[in-house]
C-alpha positions as CSV (number, residue, x, y, z in Angstrom):
1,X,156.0,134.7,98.7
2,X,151.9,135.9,99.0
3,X,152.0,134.2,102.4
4,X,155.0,136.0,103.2
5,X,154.1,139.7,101.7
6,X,150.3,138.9,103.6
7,X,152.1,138.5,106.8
8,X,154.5,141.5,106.6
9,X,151.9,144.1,105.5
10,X,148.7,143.2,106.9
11,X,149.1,140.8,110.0
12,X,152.2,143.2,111.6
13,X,151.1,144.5,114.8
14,X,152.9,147.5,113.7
15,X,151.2,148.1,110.2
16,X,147.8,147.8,112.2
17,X,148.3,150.1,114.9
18,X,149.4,152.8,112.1
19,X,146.3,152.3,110.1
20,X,144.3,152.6,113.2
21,X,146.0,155.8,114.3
22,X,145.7,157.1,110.6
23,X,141.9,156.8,111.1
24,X,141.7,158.2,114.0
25,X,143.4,161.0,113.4
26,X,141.9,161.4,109.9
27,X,138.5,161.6,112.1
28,X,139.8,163.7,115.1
29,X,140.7,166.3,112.5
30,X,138.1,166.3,110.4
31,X,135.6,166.0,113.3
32,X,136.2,165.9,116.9
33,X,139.0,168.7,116.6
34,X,136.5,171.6,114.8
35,X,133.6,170.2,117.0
36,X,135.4,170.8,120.3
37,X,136.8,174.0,119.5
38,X,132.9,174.9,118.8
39,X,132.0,173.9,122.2
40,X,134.8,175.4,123.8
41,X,133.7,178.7,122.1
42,X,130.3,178.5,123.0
43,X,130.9,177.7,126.6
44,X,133.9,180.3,127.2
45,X,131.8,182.0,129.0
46,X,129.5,179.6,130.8
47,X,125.7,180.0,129.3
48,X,126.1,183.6,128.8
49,X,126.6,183.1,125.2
50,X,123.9,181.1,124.4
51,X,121.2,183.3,126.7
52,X,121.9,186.2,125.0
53,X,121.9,184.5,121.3
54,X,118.3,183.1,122.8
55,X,117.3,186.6,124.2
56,X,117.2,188.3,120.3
57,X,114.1,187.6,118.4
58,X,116.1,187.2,115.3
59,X,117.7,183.9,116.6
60,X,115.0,182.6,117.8
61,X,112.9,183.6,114.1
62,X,115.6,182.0,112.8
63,X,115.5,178.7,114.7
64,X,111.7,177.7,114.5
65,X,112.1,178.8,110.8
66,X,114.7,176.3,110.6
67,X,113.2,173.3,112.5
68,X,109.8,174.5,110.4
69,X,111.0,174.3,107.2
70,X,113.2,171.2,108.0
71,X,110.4,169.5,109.3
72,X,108.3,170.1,106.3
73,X,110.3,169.2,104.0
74,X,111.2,165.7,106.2
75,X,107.6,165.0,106.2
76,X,107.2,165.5,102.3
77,X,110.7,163.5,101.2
78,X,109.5,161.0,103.5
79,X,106.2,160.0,101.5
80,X,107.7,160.5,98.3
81,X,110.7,158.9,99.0
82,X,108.9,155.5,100.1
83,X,106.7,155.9,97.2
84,X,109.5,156.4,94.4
85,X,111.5,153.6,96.5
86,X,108.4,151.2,96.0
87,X,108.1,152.4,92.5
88,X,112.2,152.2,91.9
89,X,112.3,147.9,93.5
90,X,108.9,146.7,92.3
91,X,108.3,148.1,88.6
92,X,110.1,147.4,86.1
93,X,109.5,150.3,83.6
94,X,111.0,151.9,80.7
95,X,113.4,154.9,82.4
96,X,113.8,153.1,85.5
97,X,117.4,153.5,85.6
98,X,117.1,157.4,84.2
99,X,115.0,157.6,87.4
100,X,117.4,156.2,90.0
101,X,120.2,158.2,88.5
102,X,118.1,161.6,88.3
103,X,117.6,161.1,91.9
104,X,121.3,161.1,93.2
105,X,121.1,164.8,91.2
106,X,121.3,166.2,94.3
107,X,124.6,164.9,95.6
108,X,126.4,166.2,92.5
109,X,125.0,169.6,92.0
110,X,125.7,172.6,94.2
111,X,122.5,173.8,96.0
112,X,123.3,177.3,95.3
113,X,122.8,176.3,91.7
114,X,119.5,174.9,92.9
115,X,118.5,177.8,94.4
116,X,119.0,179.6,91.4
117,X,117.2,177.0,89.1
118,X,114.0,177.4,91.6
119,X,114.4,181.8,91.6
120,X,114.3,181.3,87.6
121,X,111.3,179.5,87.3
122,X,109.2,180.6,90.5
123,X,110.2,183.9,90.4
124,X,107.5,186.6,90.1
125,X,108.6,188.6,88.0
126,X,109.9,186.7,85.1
127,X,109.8,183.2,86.0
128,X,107.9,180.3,83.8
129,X,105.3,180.1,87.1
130,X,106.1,182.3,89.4
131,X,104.1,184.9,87.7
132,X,100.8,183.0,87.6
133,X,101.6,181.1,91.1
134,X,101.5,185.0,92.7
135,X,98.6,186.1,90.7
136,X,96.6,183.2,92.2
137,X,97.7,184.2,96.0
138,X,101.0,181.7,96.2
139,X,104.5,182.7,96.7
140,X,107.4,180.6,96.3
141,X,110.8,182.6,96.1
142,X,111.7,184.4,98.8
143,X,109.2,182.6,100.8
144,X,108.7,179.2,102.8
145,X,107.3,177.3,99.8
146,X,110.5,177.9,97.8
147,X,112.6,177.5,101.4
148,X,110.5,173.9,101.5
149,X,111.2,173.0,97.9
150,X,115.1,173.6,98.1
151,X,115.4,171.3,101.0
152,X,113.3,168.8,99.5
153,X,115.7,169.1,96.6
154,X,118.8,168.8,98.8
155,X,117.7,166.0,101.0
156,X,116.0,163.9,98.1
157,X,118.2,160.9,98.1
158,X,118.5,160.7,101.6
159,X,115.3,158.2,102.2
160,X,114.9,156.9,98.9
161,X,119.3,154.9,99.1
162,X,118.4,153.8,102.9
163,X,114.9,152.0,101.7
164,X,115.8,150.7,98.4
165,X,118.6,148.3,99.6
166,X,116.4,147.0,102.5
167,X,112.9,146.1,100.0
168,X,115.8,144.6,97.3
169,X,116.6,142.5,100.6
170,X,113.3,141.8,101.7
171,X,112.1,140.6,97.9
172,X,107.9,140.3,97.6
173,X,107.4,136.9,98.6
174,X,105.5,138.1,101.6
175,X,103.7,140.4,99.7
176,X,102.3,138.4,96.8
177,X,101.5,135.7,100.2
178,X,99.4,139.1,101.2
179,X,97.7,139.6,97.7
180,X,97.2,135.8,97.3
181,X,95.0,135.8,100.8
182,X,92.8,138.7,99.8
183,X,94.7,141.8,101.0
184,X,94.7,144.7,98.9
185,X,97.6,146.9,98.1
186,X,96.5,149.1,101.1
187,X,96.8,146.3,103.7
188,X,99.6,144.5,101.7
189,X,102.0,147.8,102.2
190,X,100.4,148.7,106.0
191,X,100.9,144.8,107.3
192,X,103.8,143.9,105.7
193,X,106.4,146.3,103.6
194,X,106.2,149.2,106.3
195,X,107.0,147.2,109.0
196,X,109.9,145.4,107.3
197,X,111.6,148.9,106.1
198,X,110.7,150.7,108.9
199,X,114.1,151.0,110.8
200,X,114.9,152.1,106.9
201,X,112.3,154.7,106.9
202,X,113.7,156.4,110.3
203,X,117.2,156.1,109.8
204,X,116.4,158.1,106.2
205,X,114.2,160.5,108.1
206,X,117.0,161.3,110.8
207,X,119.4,161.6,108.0
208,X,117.0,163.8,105.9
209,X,116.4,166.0,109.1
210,X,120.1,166.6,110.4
211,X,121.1,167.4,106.5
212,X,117.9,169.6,106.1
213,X,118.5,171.6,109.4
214,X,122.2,172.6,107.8
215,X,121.2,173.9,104.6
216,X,122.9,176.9,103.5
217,X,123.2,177.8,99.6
218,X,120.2,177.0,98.1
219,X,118.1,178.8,100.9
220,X,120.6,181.8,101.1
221,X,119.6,182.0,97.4
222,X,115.9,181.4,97.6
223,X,114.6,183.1,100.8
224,X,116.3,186.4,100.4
225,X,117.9,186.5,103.9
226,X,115.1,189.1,105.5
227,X,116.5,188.8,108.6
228,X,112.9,187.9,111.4
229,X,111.4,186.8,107.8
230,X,113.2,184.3,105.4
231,X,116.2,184.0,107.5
232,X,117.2,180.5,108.4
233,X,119.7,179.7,111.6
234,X,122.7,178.8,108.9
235,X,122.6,181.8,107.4
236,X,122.0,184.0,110.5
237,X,125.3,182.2,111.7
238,X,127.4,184.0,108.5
239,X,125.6,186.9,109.2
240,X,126.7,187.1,112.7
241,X,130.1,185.7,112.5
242,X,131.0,188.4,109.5
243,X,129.5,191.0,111.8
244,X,131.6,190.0,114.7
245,X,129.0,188.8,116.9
246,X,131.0,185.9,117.5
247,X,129.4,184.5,120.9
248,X,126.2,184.5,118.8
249,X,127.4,182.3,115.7
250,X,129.0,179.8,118.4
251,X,125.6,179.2,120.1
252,X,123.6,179.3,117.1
253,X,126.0,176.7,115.4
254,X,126.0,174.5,118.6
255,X,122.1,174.2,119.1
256,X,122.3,172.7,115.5
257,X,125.0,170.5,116.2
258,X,123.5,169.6,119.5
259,X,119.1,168.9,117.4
260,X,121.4,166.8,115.1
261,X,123.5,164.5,117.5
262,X,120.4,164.3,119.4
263,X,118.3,162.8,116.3
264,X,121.0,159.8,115.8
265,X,121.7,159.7,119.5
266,X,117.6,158.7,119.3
267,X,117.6,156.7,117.0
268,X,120.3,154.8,118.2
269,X,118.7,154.7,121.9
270,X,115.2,153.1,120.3
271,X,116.7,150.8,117.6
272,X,116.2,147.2,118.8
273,X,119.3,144.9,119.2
274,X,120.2,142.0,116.1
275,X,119.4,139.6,118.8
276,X,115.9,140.9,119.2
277,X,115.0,141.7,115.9
């Protein structure tokens, strides 16, 4: 009867070309459909759309403010997010598991309630730091140093869940080899862990940078949206689209699209083949 039931449900030509067409469809609606239409808006009318989003120095504020900030806070997850990986596989510590689940904060929280958290305590006015932080020359709200922090919030699990599984894979045989020849911790991670997580390391900084180059809430909430100041290309999208400047929110939402399909496009490009690895 198993034999029988196994057959019938999961060895039918029939059942398996529904399944694939569920999936298929799933994805064409949830991504191929909305991404298309996007294209097709942008390009309605050749280039025009996108030459005169590129021709207003708000756009083009908003776009190096974008790729600045995202960049920034790629660069900043990335060390800390190798380190707290290294920390997370090798040590064994009291709050280790508090840690790892502290980290996956951000996937469960709504970064406009980050944004907030950050605009209570860095504020200037009445926030726990914010006050002193200005007195000594430093902003943080409604400036890049708050814009960085809310993406490094956002984007904080990103680096750390694509390197943990690979060092738990790799194990530190080859490392205590390292120590046991003379190699301090320095050489040991240089020589021998970086190399084996690297293809972790990039896909997590890819990841990190497409996710970081779409953040909305929390930087709506802690820049301030002064437009050719604190405004970021997500938000300038809303902006535009709620003031009818249509043409202008399709080309601004494309060149995002387009930085982001480009980083896996990359990355998929210079990754090396099983067989070669």
């Amino acid at each position: 009867m198993a034999s029988t039931s196994t057959a019938v449900g999961t060895g039918s030509p029939v059942v398996k070309w529904v399944l694939r067409a569920v999936v298929v469809g799933y994805l064409f609606m949830l991504l191929v459909w909305p991404t298309a239409y996007l294209v097709k808006n942008t390009f309605a009318n050749g280039l025009t759309g996108i030459q005169v989003a590129l021709a207003d120095p708000d756009v083009v504020h908003a776009l190096q403010l974008t790729g600045q900030v995202a960049v920034a806070a790629v660069v900043i997850n990335t060390v800390f997010g190798v380190g707290i990986s290294l920390l997370l596989v090798r040590q064994r510590f009291v709050g280790r598991r508090v840690l790892s689940v502290l980290i996956d904060l951000p996937l469960s929280v709504s970064p406009v309630v980050v944004g907030l958290a950050l605009v209570l305590v860095y504020n200037g006015r009445f926030g726990w730091f914010g006050p002193w932080l200005e007195a000594h020359g430093l902003q943080v709200v409604f400036a890049r140093p708050g814009m960085v922090m809310a993406t490094c919030f956002v984007i904080l699990p990103l680096v750390i869940r694509e390197i943990v599984p690979v060092l738990e894979e790799l194990g530190d045989d080859q490392e205590q080899a390292a120590r046991s020849l003379g190699a301090n911790a320095w050489q040991t991670f240089w020589r021998i862990t970086l190399p084996g997580i690297r293809w972790a390391v990039v896909y997590g900084v890819v990841l990190s940078l497409a996710r970081a180059l779409g953040e909305f809430g929390a930087i709506k909430v802690v820049a301030g949206n002064v437009g050719g100041e604190t405004q970021v290309a997500t938000v300038l999208v809303q902006q535009k689209y709620q003031g009818f400047e249509q043409d202008t929110a399709y080309s601004v939402s494309f060149l995002l699209v387009l930085a982001a399909v480009l980083c896996l496009v990359v990355v998929a490009l210079i990754r090396p083949k099983e067989g070669k690895k």
